[in-house]
N, CA, C and O atoms as a Tinker XYZ file with bonds, in Angstrom:
   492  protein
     1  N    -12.688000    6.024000   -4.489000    73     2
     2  CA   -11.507000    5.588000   -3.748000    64     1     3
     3  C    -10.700000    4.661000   -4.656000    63     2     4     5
     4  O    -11.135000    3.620000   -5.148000    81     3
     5  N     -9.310000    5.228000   -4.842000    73     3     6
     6  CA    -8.488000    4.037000   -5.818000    64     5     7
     7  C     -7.747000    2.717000   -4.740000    63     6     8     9
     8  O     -7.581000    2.944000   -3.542000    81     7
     9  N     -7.401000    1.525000   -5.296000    73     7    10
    10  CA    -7.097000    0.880000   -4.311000    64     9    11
    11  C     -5.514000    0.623000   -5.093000    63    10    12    13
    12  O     -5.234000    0.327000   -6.254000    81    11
    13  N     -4.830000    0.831000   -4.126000    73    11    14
    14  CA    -3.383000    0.495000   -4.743000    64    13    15
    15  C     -3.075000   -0.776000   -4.352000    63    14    16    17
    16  O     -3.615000   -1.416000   -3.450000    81    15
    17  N     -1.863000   -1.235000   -5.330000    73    15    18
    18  CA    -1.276000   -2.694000   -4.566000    64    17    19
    19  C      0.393000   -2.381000   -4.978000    63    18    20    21
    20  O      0.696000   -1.787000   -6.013000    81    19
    21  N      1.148000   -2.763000   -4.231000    73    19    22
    22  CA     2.446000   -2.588000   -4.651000    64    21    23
    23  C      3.733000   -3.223000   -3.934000    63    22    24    25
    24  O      3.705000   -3.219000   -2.703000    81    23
    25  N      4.838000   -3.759000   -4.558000    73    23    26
    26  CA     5.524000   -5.090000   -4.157000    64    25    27
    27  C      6.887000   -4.400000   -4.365000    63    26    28    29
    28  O      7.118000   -3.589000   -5.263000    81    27
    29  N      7.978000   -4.919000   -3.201000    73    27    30
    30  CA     8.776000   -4.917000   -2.963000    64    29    31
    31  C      9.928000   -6.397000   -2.262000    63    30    32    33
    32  O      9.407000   -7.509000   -2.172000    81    31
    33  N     10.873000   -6.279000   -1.991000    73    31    34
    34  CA    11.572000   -7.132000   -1.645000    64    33    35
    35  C     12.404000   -7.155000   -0.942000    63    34    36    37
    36  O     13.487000   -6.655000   -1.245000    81    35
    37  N     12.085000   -8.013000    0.779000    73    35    38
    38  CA    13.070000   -8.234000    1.908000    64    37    39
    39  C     14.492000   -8.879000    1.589000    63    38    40    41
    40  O     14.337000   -9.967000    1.033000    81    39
    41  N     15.592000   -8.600000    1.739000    73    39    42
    42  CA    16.555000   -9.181000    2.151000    64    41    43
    43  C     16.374000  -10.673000    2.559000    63    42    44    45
    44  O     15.737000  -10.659000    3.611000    81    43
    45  N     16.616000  -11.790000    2.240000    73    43    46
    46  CA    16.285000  -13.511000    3.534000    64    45    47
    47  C     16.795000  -12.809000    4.113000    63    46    48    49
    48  O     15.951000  -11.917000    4.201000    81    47
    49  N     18.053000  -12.326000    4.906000    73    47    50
    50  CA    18.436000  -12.556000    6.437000    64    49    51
    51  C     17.754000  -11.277000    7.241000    63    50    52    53
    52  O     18.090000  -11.119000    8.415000    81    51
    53  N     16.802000  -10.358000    6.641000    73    51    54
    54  CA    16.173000   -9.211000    7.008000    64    53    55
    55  C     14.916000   -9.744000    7.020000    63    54    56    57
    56  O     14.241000   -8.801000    7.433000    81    55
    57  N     13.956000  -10.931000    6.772000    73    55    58
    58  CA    12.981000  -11.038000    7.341000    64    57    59
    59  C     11.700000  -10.486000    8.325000    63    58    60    61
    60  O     10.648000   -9.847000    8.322000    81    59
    61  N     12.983000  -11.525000    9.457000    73    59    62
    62  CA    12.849000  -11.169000   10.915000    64    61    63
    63  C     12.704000  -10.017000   11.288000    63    62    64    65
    64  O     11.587000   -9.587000   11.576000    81    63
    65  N     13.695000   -9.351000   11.355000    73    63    66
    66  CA    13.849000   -8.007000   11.328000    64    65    67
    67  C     12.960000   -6.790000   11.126000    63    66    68    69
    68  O     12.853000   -5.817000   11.873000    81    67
    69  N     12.141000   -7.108000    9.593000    73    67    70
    70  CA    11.364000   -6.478000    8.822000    64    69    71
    71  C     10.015000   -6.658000    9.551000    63    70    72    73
    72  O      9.287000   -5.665000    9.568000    81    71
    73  N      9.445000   -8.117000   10.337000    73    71    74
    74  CA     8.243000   -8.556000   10.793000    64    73    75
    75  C      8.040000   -7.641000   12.339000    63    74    76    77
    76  O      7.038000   -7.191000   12.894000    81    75
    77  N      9.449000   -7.630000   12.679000    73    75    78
    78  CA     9.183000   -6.822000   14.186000    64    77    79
    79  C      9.194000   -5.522000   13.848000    63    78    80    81
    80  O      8.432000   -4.870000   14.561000    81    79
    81  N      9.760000   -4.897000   13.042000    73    79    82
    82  CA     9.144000   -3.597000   13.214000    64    81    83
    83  C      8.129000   -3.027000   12.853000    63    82    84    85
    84  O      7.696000   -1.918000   13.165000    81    83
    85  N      7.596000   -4.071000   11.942000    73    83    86
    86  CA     5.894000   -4.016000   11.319000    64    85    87
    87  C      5.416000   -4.338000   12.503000    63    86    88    89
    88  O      4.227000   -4.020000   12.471000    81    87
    89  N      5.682000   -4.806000   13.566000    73    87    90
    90  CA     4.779000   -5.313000   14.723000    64    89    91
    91  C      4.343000   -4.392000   15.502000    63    90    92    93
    92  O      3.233000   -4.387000   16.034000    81    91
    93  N      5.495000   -3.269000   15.649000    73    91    94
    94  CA     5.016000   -2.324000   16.195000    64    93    95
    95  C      5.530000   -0.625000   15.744000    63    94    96    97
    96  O      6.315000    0.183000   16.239000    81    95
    97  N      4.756000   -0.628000   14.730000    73    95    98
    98  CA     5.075000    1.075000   13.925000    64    97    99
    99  C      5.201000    2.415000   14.583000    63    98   100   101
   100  O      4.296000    3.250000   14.585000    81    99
   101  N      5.951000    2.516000   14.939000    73    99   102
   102  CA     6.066000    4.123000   15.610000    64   101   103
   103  C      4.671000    4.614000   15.491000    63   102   104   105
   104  O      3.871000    4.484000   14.565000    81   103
   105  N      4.550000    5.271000   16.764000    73   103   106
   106  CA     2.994000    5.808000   16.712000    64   105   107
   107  C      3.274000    7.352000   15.673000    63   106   108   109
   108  O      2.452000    7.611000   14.794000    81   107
   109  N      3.715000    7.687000   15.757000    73   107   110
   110  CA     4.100000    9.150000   14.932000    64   109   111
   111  C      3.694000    9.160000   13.457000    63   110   112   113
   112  O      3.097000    9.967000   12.745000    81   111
   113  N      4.526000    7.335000   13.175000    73   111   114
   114  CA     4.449000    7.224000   11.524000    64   113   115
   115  C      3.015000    6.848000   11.583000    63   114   116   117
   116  O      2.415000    7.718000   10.952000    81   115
   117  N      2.275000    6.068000   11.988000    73   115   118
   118  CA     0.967000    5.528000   11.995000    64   117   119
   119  C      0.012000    6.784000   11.700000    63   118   120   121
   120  O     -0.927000    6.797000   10.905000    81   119
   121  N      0.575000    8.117000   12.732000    73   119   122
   122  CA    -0.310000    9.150000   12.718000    64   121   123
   123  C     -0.196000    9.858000   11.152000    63   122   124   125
   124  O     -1.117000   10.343000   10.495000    81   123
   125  N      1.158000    9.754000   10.811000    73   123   126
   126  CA     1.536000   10.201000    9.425000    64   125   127
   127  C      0.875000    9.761000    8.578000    63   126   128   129
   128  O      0.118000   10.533000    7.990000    81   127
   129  N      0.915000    8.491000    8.239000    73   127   130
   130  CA     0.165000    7.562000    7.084000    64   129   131
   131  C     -1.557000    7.795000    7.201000    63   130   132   133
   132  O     -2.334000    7.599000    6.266000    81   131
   133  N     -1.920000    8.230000    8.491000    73   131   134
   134  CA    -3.276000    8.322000    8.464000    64   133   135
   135  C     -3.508000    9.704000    7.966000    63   134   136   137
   136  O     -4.158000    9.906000    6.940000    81   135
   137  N     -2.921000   10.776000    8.766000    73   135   138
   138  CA    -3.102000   12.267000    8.251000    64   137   139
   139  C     -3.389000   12.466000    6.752000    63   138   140   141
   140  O     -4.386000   13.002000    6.268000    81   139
   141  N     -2.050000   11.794000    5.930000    73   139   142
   142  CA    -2.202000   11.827000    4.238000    64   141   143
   143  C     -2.679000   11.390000    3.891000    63   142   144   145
   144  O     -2.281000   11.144000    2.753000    81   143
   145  N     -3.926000   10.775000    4.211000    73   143   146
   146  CA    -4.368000    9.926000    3.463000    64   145   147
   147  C     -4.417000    8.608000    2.928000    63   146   148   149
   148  O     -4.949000    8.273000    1.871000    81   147
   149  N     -3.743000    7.800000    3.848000    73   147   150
   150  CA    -3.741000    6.086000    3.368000    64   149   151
   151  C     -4.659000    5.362000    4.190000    63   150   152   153
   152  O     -4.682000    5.174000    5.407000    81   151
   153  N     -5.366000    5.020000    3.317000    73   151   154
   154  CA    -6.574000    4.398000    4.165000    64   153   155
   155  C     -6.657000    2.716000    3.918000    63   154   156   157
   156  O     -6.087000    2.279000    2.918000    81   155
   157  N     -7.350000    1.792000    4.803000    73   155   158
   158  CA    -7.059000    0.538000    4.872000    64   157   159
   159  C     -5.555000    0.094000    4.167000    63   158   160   161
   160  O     -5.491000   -0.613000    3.161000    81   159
   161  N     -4.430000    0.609000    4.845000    73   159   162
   162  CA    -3.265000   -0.316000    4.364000    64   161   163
   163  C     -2.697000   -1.493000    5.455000    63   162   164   165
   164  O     -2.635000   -1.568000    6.682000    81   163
   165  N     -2.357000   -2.277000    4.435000    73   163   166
   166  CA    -2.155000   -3.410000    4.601000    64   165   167
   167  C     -0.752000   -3.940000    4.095000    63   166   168   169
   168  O     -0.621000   -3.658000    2.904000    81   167
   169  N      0.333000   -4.613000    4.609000    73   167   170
   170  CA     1.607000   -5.297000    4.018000    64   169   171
   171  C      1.882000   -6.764000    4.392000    63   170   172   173
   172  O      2.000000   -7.329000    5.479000    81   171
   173  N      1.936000   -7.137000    3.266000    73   171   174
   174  CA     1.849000   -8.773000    3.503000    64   173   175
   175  C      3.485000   -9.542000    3.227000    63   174   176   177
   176  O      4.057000   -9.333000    2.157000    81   175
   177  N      3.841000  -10.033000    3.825000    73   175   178
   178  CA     5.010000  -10.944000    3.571000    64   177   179
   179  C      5.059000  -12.283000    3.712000    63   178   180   181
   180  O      4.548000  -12.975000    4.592000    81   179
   181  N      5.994000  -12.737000    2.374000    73   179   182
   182  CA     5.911000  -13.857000    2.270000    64   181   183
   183  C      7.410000  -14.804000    2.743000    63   182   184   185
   184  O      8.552000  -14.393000    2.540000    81   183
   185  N      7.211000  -15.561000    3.118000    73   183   186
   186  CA     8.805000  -16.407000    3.607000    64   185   187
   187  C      9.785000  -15.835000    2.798000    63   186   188   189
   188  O     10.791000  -15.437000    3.384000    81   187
   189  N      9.727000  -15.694000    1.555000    73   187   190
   190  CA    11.221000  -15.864000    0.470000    64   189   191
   191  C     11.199000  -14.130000    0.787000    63   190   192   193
   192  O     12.167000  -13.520000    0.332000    81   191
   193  N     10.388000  -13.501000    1.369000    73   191   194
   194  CA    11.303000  -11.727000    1.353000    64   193   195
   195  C     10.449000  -10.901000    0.479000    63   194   196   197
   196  O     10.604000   -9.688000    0.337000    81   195
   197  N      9.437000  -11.689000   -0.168000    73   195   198
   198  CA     8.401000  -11.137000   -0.881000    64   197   199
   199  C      7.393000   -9.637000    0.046000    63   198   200   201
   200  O      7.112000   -9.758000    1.239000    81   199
   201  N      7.153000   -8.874000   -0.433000    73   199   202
   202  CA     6.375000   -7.774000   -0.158000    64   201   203
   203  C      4.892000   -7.588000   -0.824000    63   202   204   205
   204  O      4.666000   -7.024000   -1.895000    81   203
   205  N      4.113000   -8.074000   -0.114000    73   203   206
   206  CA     3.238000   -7.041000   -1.004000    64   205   207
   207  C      2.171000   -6.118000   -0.078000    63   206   208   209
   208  O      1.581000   -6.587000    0.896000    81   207
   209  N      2.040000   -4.891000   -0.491000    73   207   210
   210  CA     1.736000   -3.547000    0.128000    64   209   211
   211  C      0.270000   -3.125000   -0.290000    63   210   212   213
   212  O      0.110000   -3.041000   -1.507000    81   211
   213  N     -0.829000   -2.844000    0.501000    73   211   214
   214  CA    -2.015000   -2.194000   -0.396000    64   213   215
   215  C     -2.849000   -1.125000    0.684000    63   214   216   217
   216  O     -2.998000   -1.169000    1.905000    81   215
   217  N     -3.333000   -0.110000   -0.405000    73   215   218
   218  CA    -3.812000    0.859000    0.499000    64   217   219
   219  C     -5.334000    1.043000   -0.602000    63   218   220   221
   220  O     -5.639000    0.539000   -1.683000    81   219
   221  N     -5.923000    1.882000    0.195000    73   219   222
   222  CA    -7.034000    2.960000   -0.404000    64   221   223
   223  C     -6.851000    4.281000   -0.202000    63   222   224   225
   224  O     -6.640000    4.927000    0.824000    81   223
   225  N     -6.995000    4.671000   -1.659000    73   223   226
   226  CA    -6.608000    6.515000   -1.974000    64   225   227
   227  C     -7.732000    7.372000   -2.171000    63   226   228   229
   228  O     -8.533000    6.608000   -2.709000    81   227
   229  N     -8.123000    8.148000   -2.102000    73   227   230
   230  CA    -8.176000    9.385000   -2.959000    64   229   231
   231  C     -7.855000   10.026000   -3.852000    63   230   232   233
   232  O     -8.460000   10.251000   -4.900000    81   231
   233  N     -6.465000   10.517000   -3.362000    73   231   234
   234  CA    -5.267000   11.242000   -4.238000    64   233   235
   235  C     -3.883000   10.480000   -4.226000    63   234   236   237
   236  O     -3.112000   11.212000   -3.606000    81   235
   237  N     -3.298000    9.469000   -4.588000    73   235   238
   238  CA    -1.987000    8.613000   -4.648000    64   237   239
   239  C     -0.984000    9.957000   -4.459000    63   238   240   241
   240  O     -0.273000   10.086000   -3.462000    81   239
   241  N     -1.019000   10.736000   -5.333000    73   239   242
   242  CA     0.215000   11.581000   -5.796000    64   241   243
   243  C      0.325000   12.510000   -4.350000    63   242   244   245
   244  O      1.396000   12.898000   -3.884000    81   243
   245  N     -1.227000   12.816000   -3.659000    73   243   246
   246  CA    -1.166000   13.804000   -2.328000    64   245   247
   247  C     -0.604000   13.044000   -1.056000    63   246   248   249
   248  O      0.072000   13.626000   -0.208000    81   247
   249  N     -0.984000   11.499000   -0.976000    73   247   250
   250  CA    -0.438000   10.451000   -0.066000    64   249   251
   251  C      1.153000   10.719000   -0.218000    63   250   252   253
   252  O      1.721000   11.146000    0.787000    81   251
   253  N      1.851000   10.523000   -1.287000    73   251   254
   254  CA     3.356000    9.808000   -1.333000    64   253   255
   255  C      3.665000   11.741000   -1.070000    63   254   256   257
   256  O      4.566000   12.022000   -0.279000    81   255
   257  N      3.073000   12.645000   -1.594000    73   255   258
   258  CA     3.626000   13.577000   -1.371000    64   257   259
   259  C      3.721000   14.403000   -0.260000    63   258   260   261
   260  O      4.552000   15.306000   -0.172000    81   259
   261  N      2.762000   14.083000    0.735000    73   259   262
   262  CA     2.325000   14.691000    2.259000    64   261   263
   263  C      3.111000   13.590000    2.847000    63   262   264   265
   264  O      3.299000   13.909000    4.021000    81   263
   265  N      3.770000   12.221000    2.557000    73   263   266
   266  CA     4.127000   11.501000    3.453000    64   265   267
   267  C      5.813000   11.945000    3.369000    63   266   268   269
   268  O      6.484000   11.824000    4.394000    81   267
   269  N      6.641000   12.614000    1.731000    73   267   270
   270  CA     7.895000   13.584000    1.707000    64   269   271
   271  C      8.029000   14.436000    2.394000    63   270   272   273
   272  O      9.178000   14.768000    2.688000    81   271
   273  N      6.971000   15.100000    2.904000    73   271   274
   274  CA     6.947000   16.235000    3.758000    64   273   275
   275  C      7.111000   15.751000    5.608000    63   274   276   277
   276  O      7.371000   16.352000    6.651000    81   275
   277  N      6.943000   15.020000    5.403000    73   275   278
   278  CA     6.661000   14.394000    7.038000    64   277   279
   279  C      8.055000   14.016000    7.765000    63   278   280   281
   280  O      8.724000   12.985000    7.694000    81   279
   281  N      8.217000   14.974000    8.345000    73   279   282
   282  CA    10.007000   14.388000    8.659000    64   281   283
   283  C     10.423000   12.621000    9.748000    63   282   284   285
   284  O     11.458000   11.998000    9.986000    81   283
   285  N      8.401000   12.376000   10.242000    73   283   286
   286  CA     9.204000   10.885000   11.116000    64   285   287
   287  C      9.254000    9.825000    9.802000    63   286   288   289
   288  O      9.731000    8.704000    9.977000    81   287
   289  N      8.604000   10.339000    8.127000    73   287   290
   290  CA     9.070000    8.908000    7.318000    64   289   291
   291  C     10.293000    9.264000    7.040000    63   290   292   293
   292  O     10.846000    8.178000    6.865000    81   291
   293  N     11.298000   10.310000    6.842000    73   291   294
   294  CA    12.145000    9.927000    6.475000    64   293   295
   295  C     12.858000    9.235000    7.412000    63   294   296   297
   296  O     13.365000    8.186000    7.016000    81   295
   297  N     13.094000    9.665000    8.983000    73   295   298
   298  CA    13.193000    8.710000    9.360000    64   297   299
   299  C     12.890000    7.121000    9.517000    63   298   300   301
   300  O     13.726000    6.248000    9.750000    81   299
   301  N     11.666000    6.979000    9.357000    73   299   302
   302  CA    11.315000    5.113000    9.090000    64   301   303
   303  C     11.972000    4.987000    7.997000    63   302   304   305
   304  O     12.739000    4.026000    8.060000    81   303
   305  N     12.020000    5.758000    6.632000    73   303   306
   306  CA    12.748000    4.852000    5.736000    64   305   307
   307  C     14.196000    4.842000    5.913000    63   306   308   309
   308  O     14.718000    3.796000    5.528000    81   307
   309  N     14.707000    5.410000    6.221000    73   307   310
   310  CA    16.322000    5.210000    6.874000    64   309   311
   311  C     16.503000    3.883000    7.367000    63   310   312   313
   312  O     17.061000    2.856000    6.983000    81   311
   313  N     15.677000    4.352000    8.590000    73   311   314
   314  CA    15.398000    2.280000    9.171000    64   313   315
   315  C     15.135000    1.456000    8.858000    63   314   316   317
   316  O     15.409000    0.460000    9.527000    81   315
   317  N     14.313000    1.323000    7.428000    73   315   318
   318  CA    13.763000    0.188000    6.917000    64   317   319
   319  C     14.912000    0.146000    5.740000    63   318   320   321
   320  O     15.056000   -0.998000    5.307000    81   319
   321  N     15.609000    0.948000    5.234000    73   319   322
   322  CA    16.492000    0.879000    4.049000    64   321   323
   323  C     17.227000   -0.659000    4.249000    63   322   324   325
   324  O     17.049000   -1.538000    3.406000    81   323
   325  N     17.922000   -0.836000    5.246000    73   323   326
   326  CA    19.184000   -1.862000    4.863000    64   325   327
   327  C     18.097000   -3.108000    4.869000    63   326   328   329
   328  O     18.616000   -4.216000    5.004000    81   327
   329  N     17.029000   -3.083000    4.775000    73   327   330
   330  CA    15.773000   -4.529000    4.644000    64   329   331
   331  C     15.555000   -4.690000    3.208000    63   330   332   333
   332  O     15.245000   -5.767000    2.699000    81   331
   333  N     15.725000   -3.578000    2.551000    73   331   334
   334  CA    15.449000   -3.933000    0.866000    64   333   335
   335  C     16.314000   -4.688000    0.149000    63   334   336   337
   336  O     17.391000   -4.826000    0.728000    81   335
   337  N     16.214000   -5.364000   -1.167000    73   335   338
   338  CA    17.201000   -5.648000   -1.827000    64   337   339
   339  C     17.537000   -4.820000   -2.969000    63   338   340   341
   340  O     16.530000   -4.681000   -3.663000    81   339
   341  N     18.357000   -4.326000   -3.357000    73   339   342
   342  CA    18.769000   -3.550000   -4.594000    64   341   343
   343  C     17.808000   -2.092000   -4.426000    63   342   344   345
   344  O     16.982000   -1.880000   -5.314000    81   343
   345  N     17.904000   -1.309000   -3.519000    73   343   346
   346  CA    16.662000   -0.063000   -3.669000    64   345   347
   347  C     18.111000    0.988000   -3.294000    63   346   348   349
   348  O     18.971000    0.944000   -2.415000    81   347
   349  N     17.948000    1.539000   -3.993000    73   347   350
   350  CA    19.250000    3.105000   -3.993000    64   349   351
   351  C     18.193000    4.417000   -3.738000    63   350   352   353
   352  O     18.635000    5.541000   -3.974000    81   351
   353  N     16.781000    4.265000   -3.250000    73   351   354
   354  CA    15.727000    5.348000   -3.313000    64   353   355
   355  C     14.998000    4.647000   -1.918000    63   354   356   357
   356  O     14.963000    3.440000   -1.680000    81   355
   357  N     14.369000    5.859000   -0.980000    73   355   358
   358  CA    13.990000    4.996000    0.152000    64   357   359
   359  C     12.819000    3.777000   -0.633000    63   358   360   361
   360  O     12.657000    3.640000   -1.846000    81   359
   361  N     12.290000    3.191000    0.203000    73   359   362
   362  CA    11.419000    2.323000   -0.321000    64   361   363
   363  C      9.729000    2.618000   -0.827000    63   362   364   365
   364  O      9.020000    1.895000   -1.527000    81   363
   365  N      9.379000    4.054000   -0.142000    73   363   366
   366  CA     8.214000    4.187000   -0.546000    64   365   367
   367  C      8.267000    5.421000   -1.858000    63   366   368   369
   368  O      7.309000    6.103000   -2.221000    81   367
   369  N      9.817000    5.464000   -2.472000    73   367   370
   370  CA     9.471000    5.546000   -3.738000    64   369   371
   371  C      9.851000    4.644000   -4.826000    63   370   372   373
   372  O      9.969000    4.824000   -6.038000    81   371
   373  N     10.004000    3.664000   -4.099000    73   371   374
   374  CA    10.609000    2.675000   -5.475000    64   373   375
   375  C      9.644000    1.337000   -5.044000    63   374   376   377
   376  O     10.206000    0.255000   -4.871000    81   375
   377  N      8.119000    1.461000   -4.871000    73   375   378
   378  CA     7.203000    0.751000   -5.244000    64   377   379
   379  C      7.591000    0.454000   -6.508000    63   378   380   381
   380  O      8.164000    1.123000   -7.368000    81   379
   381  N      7.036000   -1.071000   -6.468000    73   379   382
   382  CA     6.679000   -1.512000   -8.000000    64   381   383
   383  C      5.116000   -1.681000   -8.437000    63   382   384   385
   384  O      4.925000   -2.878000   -8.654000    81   383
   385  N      4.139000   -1.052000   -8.608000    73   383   386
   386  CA     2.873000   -1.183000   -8.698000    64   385   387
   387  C      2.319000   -1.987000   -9.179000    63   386   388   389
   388  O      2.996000   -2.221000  -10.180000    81   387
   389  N      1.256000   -2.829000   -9.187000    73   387   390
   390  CA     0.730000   -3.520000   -9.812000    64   389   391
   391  C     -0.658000   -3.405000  -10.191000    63   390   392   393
   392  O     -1.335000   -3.018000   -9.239000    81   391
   393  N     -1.304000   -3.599000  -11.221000    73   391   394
   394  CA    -2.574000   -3.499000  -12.029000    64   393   395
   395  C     -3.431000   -4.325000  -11.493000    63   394   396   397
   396  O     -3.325000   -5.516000  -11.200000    81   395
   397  N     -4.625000   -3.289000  -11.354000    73   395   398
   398  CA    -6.049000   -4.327000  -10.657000    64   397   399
   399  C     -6.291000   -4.913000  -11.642000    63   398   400   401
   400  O     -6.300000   -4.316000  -12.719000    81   399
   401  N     -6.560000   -6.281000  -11.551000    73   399   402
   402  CA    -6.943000   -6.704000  -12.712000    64   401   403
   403  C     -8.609000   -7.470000  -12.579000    63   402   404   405
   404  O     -9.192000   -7.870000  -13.587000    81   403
   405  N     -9.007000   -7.541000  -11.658000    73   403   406
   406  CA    -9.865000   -8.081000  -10.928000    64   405   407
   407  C    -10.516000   -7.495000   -9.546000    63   406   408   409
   408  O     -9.716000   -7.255000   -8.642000    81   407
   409  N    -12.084000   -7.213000   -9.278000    73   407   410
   410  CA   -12.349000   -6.598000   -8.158000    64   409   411
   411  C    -13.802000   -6.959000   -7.730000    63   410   412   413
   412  O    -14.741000   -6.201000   -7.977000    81   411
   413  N    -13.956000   -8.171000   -7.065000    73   411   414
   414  CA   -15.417000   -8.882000   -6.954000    64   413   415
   415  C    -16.293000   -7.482000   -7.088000    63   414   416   417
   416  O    -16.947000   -7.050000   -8.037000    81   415
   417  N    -16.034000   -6.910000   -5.681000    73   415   418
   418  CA   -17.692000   -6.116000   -5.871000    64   417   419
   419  C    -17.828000   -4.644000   -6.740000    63   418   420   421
   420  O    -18.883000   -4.010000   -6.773000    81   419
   421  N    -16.560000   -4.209000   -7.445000    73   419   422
   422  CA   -16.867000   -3.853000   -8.485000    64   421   423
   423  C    -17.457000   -4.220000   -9.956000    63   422   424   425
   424  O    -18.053000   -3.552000  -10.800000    81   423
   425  N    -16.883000   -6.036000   -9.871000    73   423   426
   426  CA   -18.142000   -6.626000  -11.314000    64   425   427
   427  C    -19.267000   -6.805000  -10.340000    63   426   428   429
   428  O    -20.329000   -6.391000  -10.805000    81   427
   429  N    -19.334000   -7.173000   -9.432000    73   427   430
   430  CA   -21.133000   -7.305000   -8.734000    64   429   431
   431  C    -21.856000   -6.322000   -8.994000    63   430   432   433
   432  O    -23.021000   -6.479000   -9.359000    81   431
   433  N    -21.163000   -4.837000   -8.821000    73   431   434
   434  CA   -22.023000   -3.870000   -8.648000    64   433   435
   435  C    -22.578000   -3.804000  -10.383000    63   434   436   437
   436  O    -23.778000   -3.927000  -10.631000    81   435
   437  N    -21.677000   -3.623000  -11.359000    73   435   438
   438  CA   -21.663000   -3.506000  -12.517000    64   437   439
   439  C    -22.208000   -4.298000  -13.128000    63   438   440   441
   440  O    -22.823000   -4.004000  -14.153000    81   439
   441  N    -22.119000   -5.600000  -12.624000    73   439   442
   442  CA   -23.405000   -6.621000  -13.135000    64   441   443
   443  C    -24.967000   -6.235000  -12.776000    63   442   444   445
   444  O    -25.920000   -6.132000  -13.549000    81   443
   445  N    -24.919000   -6.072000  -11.484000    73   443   446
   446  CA   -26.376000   -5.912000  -11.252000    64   445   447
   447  C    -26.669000   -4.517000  -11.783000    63   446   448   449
   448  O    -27.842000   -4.363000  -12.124000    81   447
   449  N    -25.953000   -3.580000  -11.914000    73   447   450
   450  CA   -26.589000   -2.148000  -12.132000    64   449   451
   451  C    -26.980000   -2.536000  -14.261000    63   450   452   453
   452  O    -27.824000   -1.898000  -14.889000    81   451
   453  N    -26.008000   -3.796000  -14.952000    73   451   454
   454  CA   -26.660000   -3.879000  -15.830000    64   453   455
   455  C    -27.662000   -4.603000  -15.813000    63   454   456   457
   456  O    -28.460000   -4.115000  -16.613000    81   455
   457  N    -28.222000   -5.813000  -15.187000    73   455   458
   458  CA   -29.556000   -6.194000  -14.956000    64   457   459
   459  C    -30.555000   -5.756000  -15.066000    63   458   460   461
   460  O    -31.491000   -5.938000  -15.845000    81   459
   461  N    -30.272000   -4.776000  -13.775000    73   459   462
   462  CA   -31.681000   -3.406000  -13.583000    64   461   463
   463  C    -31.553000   -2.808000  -14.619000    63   462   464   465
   464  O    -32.650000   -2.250000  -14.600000    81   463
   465  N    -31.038000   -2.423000  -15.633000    73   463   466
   466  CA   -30.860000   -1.430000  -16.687000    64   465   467
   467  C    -31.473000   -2.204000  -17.753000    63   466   468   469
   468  O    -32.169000   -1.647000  -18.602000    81   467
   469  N    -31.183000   -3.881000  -17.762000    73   467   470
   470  CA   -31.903000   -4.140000  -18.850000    64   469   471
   471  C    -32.916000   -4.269000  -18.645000    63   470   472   473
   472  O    -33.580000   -3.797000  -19.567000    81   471
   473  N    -33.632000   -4.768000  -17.722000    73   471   474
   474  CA   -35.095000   -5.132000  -17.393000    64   473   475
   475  C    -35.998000   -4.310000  -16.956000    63   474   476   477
   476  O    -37.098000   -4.623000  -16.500000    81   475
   477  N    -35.443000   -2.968000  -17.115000    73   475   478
   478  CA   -36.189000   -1.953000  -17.097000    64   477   479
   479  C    -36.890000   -1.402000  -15.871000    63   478   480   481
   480  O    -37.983000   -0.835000  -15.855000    81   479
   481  N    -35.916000   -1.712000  -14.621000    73   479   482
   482  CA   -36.724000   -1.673000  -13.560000    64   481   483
   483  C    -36.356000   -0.167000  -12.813000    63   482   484   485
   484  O    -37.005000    0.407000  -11.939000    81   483
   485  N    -35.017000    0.283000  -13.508000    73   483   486
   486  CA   -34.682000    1.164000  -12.909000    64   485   487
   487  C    -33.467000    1.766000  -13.721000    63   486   488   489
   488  O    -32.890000    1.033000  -14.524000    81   487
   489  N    -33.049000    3.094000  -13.542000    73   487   490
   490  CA   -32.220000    3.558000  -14.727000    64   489   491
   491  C    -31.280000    4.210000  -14.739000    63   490   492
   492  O    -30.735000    4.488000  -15.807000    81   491
């Protein structure tokens, strides 16, 4: 499972705006985002209009591409368009991605699986 993270940017006077309709997502789109494949997503906002977005994949490229096909996102992104700042592309293609750079229980696992590997307990 890949875990994405990816950041965008509210409008200040679109905030508000942006928090209520995250409050309550069209059941249609909810069903959408689940069908393709986005698993545990999550969008976080910060006071200044800050975005940040994260999911778990499978296939990234089958998610963004089963979610083009889905005619209620193009509608949500229509609606969510005038909330961005500077985006001329709906918003779920003009993610800005960002690099894992860090992932506790992937060094846990990788630590302990080298442990056992050195001490010979298991292989």
């Amino acid at each position: 499972m890949r875990r994405v993270c990816f950041q965008l940017q509210v409008k200040l006077g679109h905030i508000d705006a942006y928090r209520v309709a995250h409050a309550a997502v069209w059941a249609e789109m909810l069903e959408a985002l689940h069908d393709t494949g986005w698993r545990n997503y999550s969008i976080f906002l910060r006071d200044d209009g800050l975005v940040i977005g994260y999911f778990e994949t499978e296939d990234l490229q089958a998610n963004l591409d089963g979610m083009a096909a889905a005619p209620v996102n193009a509608r949500w992104q229509a609606a969510m368009a005038e909330h961005f700042v500077d985006l001329d592309v709906p918003a779920d293609q003009a993610f800005l991605y960002l690099d894992e750079v860090f992932n506790l229980d992937d060094q846990l696992t990788s630590l302990r699986t080298n442990s056992v590997n050195q001490n010979g307990n298991r292989s």
